[in-house]
C-alpha positions as CSV (number, residue, x, y, z in Angstrom):
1,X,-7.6,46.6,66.8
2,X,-9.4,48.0,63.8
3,X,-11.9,46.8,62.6
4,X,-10.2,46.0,59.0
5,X,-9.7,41.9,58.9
6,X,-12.2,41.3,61.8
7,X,-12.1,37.7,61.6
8,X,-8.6,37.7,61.5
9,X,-8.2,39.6,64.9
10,X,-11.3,37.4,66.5
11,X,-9.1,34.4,65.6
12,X,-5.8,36.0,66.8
13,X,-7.0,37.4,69.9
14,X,-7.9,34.0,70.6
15,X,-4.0,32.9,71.5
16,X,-1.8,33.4,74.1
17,X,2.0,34.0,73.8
18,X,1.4,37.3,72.0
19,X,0.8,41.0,73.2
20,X,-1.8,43.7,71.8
21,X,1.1,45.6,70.2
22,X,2.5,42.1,68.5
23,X,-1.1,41.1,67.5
24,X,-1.3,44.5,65.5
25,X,2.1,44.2,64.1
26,X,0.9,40.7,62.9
27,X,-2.7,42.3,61.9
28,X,-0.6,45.2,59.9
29,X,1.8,42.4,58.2
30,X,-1.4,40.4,57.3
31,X,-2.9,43.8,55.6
32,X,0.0,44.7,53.8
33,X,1.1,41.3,52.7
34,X,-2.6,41.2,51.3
35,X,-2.5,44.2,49.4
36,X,0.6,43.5,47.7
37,X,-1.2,39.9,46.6
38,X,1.9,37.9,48.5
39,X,1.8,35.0,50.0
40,X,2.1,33.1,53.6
41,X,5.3,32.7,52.9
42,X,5.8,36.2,52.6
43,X,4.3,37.0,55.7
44,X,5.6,34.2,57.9
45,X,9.2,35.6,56.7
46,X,8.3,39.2,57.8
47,X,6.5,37.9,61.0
48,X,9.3,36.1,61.8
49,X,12.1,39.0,61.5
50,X,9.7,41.4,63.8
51,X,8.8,39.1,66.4
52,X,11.2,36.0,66.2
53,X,10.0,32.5,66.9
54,X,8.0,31.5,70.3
55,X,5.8,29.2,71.9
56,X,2.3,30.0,72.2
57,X,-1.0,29.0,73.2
58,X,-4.0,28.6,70.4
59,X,-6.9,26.5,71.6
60,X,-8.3,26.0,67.7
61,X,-5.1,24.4,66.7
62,X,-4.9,22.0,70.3
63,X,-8.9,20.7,68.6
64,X,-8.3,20.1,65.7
65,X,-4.4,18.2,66.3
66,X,-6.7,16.2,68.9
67,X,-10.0,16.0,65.9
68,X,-6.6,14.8,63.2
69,X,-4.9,12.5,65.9
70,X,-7.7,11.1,66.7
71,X,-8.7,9.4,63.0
72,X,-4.9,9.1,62.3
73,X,-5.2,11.5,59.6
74,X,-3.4,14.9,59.0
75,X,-3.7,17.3,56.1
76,X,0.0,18.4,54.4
77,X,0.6,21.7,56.5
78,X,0.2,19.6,59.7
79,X,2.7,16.9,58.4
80,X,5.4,18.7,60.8
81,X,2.4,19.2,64.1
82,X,1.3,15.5,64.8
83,X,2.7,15.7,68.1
84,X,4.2,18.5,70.4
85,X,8.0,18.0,71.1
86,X,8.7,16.4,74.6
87,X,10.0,19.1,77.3
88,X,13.7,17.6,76.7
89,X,13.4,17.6,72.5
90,X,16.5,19.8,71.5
91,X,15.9,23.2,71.5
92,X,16.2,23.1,67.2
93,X,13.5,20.2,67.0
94,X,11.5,22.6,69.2
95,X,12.4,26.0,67.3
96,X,11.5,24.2,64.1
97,X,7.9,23.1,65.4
98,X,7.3,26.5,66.8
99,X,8.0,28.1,63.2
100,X,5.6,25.3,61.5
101,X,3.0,26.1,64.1
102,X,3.6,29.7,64.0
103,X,3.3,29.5,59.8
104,X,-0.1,27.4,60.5
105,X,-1.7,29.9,62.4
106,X,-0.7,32.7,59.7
107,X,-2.4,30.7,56.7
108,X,-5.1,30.4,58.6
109,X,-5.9,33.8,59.6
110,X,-4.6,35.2,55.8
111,X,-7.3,32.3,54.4
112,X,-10.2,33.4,56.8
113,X,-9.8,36.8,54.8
114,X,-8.9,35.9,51.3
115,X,-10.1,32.6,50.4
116,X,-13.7,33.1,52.3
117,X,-14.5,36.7,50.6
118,X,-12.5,35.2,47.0
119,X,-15.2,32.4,47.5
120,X,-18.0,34.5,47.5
121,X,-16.9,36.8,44.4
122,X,-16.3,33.0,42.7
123,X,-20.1,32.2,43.3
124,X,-21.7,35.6,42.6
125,X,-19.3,35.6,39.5
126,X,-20.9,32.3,38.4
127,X,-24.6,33.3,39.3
128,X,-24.4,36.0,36.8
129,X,-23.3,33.4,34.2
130,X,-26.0,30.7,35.3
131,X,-23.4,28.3,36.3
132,X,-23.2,26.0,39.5
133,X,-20.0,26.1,41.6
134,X,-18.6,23.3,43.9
135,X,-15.9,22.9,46.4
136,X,-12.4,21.7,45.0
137,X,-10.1,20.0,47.3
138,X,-6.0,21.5,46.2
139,X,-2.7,19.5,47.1
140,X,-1.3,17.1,46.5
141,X,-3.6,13.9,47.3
142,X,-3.2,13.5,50.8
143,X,-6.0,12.4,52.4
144,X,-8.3,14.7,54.8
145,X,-11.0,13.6,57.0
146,X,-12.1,17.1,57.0
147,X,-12.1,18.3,53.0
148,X,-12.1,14.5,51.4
149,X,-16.4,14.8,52.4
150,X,-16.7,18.6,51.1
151,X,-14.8,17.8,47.5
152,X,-16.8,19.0,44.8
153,X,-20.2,19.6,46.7
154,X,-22.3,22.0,45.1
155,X,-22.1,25.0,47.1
156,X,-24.6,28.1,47.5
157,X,-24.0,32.1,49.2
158,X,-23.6,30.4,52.7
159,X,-20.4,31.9,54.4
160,X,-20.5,29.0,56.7
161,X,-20.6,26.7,54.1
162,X,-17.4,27.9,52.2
163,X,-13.4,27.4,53.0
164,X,-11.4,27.7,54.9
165,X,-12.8,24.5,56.8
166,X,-9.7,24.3,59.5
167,X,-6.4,25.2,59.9
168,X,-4.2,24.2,56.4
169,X,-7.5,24.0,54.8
170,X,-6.7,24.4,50.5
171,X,-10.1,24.3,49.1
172,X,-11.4,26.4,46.7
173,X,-15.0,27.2,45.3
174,X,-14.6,26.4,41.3
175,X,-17.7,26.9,38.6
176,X,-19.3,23.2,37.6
177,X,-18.3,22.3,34.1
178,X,-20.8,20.6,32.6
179,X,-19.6,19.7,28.8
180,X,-20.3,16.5,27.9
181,X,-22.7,15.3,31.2
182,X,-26.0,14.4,30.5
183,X,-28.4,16.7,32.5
184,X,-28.9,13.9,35.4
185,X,-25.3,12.8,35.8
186,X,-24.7,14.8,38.8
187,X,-26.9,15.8,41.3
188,X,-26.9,18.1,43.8
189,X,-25.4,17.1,47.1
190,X,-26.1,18.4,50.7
191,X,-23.5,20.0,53.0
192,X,-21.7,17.4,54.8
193,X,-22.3,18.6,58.6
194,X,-19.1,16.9,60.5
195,X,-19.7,18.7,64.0
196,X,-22.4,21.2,65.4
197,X,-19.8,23.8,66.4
198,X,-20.4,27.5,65.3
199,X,-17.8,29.6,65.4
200,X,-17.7,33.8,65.2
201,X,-14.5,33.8,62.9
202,X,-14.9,30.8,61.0
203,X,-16.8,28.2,59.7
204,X,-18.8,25.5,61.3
205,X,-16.8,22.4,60.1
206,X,-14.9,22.3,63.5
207,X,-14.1,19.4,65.4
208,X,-16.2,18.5,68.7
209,X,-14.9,20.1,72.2
């Protein structure tokens, strides 16, 4: 694989179900889908037309189901992936879950290469300015255990400290608007720290092993 959308590869090479030649077809969609400024949507449809629906093997996704299950809590993309369909589910029910799972994995490999390096042009952006920028949770109120503790913390240059924070993850790094706030009202807070996990491709906000 090239070395273009590294920490996409890492994260792909890290699932079972598909082979080197359909990881770089998936790797080529994610680049070109990129370019063009398109959207998972786009890309699950194309990934879906070259290599069909299947079941596959992605340890990230197995933590953090257990990490969501666990505190009865599951962000919007996982509304459809609470639970694995039972070996006699009809094949449909089990199609369907494969697709949702399938378009999971794609977000998160299309955010570990958008949203992280757009974070980092938001914050240098605003250090040129003098501003402060924090972390904005997106969507549409549903609570996460994961992103509910990070909403609006300041944020520095810390690429482990930016989103995506898992799998679904819709946060964004937004400037802090100040108008109006006397200079103490908000204060700066530290990173919430919800597991000592480091991982190579992508943040350390990852639920225990």
């Amino acid at each position: 694989m090239s070395g273009a959308f590294h920490h996409a590869a890492i994260a792909l090479a890290q699932t079972t179900g598909f082979s080197l030649e359909e990881r770089q077809i998936v790797l080529d969609l994610l680049k070109g889908v990129t370019t063009r400024g398109q959207s998972v949507d786009d890309l699950h449809a194309a990934v879906l037309a070259r290599l069909g629906s299947r079941d596959f093997r992605w340890p990230e996704f197995d933590r953090w189901q257990s990490f969501f299950a666990e505190r009865w809590k599951f962000p919007p993309l996982w509304d459809e992936l609470k639970k694995a369909p039972a070996p006699r589910t009809l094949p449909q029910v089990r199609q369907a879950y494969q697709k949702q799972k399938l378009y999971l994995l794609l977000h998160w490999l299309q955010s570990l290469e958008t949203t992280r390096a757009q974070s980092r042009l938001s914050l240098a952006r605003y250090a040129k300015r003098g501003v402060r920028a924090e972390i904005a949770r997106q969507g549409d109120g549903a609570p996460c255990p994961v992103c509910d503790p990070q909403n609006r913390r300041e944020v520095t240059d810390n690429p482990r400290d930016l989103p995506p924070f898992h799998p679904g993850c819709r946060c964004l790094v937004l400037g802090i608007s100040e108008a109006g706030e006397p200079p103490a009202a908000r204060k700066r807070r530290p990173p919430h720290r919800m597991a000592t996990a480091r991982r190579n491709n992508g943040p350390r906000y990852s639920p225990g092993r």
